[in-house]
VEXPA-176136 format. One record per residue (C-alpha): x, y, z; residue in one letter. Coordinates in Angstrom, 1 decimal, decimal comma. Each point is the difference from the previous one (the first is absolute). Example, Ala and Ser with C-alpha at 12.3 -4.5 7.8 and 13.67 -1.06 7.14 Angstrom:
SITE       px       py       pz   residu
SITE     12,3     -4,5      7,8        A
SITE      1,4      3,4     -0,7        S
//
This chain:
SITE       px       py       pz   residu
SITE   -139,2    -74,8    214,0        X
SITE     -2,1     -0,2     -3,2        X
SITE     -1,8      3,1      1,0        X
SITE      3,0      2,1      0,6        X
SITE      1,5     -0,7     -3,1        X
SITE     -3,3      0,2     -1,8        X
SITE      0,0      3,9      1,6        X
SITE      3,3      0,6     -1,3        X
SITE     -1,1     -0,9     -3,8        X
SITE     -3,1      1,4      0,2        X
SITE      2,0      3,5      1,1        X
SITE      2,9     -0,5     -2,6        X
SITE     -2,8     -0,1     -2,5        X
SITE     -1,0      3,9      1,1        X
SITE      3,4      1,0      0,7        X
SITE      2,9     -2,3     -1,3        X
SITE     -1,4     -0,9     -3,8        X
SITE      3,8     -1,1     -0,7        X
SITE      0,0     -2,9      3,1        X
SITE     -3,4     -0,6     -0,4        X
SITE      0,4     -1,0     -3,9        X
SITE      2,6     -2,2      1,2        X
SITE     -1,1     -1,5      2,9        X
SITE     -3,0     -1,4     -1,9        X
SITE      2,2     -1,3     -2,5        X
SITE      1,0     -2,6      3,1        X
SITE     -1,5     -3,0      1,2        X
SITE     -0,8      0,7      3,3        X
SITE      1,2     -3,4      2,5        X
SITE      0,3     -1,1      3,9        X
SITE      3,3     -1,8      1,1        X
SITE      0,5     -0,6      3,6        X
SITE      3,1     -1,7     -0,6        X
SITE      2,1      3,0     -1,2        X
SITE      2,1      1,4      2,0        X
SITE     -0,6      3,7     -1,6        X
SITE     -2,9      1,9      0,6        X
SITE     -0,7      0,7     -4,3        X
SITE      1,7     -1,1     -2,3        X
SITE     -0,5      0,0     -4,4        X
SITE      0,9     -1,7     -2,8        X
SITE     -1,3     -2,6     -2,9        X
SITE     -3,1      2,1     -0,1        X
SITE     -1,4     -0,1      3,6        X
SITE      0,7      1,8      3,3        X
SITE     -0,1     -1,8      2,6        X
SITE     -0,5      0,8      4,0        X
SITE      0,4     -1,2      3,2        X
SITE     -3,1      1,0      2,2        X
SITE      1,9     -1,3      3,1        X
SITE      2,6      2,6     -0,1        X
SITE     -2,0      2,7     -1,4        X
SITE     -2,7     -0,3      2,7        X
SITE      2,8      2,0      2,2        X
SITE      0,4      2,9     -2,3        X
SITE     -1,9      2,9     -0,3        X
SITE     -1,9      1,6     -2,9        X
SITE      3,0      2,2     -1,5        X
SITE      2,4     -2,3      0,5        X
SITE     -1,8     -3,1     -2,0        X
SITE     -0,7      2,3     -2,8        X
SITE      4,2      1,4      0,1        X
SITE      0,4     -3,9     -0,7        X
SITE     -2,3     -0,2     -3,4        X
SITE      1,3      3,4     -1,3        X
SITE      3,5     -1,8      0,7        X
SITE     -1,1     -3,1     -2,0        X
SITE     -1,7      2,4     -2,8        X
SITE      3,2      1,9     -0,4        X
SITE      1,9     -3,1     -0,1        X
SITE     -2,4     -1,6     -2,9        X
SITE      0,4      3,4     -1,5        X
SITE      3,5     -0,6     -0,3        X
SITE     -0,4     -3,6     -0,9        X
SITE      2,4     -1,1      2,2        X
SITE     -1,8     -3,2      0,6        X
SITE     -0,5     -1,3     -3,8        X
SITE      3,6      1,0     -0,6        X
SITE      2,8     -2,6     -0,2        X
SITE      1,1     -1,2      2,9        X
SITE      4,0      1,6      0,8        X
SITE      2,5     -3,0     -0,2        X
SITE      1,3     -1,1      2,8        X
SITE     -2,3      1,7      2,3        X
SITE     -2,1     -1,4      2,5        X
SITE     -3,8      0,8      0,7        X
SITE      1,5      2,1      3,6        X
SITE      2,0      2,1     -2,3        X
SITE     -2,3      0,4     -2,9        X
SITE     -3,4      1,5      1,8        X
SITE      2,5      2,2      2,5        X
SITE      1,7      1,6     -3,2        X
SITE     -3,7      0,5     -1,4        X
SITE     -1,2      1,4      3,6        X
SITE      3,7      2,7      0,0        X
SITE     -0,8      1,0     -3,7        X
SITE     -3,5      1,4      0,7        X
SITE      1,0      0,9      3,3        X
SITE      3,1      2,2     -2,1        X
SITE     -2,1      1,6     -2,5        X
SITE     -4,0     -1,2     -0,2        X
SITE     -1,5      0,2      3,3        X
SITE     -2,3      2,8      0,6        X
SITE      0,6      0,3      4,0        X
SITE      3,1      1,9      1,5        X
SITE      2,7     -2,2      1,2        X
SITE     -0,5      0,4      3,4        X
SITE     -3,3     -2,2     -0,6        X
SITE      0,9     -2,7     -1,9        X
SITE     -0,8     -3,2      0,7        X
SITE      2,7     -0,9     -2,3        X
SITE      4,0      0,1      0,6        X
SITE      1,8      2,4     -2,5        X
SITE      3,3     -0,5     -1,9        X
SITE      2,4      1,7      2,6        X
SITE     -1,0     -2,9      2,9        X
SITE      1,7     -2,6     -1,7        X
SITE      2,8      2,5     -0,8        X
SITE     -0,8      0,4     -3,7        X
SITE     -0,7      2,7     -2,6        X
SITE     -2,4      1,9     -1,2        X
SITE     -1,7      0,2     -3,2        X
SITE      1,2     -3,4     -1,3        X
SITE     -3,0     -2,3     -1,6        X
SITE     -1,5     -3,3      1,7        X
SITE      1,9     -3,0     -1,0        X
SITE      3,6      2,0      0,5        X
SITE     -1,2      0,2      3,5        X
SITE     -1,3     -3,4      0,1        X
SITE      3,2     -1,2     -1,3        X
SITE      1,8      2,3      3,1        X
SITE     -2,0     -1,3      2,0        X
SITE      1,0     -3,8     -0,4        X
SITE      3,7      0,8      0,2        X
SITE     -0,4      1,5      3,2        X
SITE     -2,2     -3,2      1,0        X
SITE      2,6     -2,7     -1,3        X
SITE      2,4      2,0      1,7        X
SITE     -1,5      0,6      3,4        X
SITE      0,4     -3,8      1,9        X
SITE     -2,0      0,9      2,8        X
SITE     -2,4     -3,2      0,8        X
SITE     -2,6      2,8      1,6        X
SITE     -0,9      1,0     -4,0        X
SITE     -2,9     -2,6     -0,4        X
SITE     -2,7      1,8      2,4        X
SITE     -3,1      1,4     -0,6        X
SITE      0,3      2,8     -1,7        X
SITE      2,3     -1,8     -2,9        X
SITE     -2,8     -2,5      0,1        X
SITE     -2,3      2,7     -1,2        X
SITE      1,8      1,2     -1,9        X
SITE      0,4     -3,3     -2,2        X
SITE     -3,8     -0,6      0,2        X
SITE     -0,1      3,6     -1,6        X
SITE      1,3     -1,3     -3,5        X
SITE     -1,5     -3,3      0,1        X
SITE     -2,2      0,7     -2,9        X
SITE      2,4      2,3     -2,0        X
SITE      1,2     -1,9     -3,1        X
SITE      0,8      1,7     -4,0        X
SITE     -3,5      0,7     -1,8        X
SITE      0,2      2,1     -2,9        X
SITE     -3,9      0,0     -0,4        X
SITE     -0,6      1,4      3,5        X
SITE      2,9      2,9     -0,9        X
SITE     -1,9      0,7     -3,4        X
SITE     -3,0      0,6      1,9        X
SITE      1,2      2,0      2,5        X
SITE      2,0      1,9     -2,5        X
SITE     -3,2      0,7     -1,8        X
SITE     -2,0      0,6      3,0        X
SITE      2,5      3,0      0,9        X
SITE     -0,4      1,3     -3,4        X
SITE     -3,5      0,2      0,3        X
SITE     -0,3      1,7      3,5        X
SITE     -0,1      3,8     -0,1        X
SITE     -1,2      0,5      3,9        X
SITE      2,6     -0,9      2,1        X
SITE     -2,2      1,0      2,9        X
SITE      2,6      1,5      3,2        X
SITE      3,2     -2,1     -1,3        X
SITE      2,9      2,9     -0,5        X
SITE      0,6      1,3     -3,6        X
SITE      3,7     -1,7      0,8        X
SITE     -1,3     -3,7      0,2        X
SITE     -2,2      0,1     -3,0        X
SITE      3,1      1,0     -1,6        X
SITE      1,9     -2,4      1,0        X
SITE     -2,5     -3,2     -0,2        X
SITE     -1,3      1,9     -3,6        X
SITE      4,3     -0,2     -1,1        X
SITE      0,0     -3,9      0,8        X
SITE     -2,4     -0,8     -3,0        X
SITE      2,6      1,9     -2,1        X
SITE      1,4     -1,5     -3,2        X
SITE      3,2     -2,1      0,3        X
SITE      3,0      1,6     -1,3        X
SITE      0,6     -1,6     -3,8        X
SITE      3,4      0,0     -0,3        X
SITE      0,0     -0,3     -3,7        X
SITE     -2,4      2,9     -0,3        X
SITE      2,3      2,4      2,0        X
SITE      2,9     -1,2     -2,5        X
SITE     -2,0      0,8     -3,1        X
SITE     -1,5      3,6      1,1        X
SITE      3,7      0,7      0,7        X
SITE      1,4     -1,2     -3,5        X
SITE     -2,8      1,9     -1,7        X
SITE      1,0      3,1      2,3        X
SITE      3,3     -0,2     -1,1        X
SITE     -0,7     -0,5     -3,8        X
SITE     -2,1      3,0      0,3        X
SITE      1,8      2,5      1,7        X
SITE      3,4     -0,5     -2,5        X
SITE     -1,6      0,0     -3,8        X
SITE      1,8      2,1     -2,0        X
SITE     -1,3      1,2     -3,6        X
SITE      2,1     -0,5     -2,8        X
SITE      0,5      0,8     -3,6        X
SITE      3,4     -2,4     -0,1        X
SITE     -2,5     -3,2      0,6        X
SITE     -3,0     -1,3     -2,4        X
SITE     -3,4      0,2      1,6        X
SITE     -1,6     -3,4      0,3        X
SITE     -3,3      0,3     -1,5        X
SITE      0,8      3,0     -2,4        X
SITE      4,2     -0,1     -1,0        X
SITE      1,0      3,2     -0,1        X
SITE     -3,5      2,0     -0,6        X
SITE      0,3      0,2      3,9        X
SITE      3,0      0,6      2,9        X
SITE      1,0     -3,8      1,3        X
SITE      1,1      0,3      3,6        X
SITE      2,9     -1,5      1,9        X
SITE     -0,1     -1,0      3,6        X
SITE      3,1     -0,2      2,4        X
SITE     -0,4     -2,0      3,2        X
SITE      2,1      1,9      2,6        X
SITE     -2,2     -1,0      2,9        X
SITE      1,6     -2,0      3,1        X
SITE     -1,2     -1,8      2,4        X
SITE      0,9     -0,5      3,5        X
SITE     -1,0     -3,0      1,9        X
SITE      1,2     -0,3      3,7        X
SITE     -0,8     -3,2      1,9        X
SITE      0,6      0,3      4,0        X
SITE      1,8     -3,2      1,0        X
SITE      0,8      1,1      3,1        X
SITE     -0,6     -2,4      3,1        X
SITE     -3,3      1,7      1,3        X
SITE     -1,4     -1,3     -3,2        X
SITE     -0,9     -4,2     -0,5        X
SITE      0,4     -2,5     -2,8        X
SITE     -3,8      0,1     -0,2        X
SITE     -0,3      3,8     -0,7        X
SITE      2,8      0,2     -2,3        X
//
């Protein structure tokens, strides 16, 4: 098993320069006792040769460009949702890059999508995760815990907050400027998650300064600060208002609001 996945880095480094950077960022482990065939987190990536042995080529290496994009994404060094079970948490990771990262067509995924567990698209991972786990706590049929749950929970085993890992990932997709065959769309998306967080503070001062700016009004009536009357003072009149609307309807939770 070594050998195959040895053959997929050594080809990543001629063709995928984005999951090769990455990949080598990992330490590379055997487990046996996971359920799932690969799985990432706290630095490593880990595999199963047992379960592996029966896939092919292609489909080994659709399971490491899984795990890349999801280490792209950071989902695994992000903080855990509340409430939310490991089940819920790697199957809301695996429907987000299903949604809007994966690079095959849907018809041959080896991951579910949104719409099987009747939910929407375009919504980010721990919303889902957090769907996900409702429709868990609600569903009381004893058939849940089988082995496909099981892998799932194996799946975010190692996932835990790390704002060192995220830094370094966020740097590392900063740095990368071949992308190798991922589509334009994903970069853009996994290059948006390093954005800045929105500072409310800041948006409330570059508004106050727009509005001070945009009603000045020269004016021979006031003194000038700096030079009295040599110079036209100005006036200012604050007619701006300011909507705010807060939906508090009952598709929207405590949490949210």
């Amino acid at each position: 098993m070594n050998s195959v996945l040895k053959l997929i880095a050594e080809n990543w480094f001629l063709t995928e320069p984005a999951y090769f950077a990455l990949y080598c960022r990992q330490q590379l482990q055997e487990n046996v006792n996971m359920e799932c065939a690969v799985r990432c987190g706290q630095g490593k990536l880990e595999y199963n040769p047992l379960i592996l042995k029966h896939k092919n080529y292609a489909e080994t290496e659709q399971l490491l460009r899984i795990e890349m994009i999801r280490l792209y994404l950071k989902h695994p060094y992000e903080r855990r949702p509340e409430g939310c079970c490991g089940e819920a948490i790697a199957t809301g990771s695996d429907i987000t890059i299903a949604d809007g990262y994966c690079t095959l067509r849907k018809e041959k995924l080896p991951l579910q999508t949104p719409d099987h567990y009747h939910l929407p698209l375009g919504q980010y991972y721990e919303w889902y995760a957090k769907q996900l786990q409702q429709q868990k706590d609600s569903d009381n049929n004893e058939q849940q815990q089988n082995n496909a749950a099981q892998q799932q929970s194996d799946k975010s085993q190692l996932w835990s907050d790390d704002s060192l890992k995220r830094e370094e990932i966020d740097q590392l997709i900063e740095r990368t400027t071949d992308w190798g065959t991922m589509p334009v769309d994903v970069v853009e998306r996994i290059k948006a998650s390093t954005g800045t967080k929105l500072r409310n503070m800041h948006v409330w001062q570059g508004f106050h300064g727009a509005i001070l700016n945009s009603h000045r009004r020269l004016t021979r009536m006031r003194p000038n600060r700096r030079t009295s009357f040599l110079q036209m003072g100005s006036t200012r009149q604050f007619d701006t208002h300011l909507l705010v609307a807060i939906d508090v309807s009952g598709s929207v939770t405590d949490e949210v609001l």
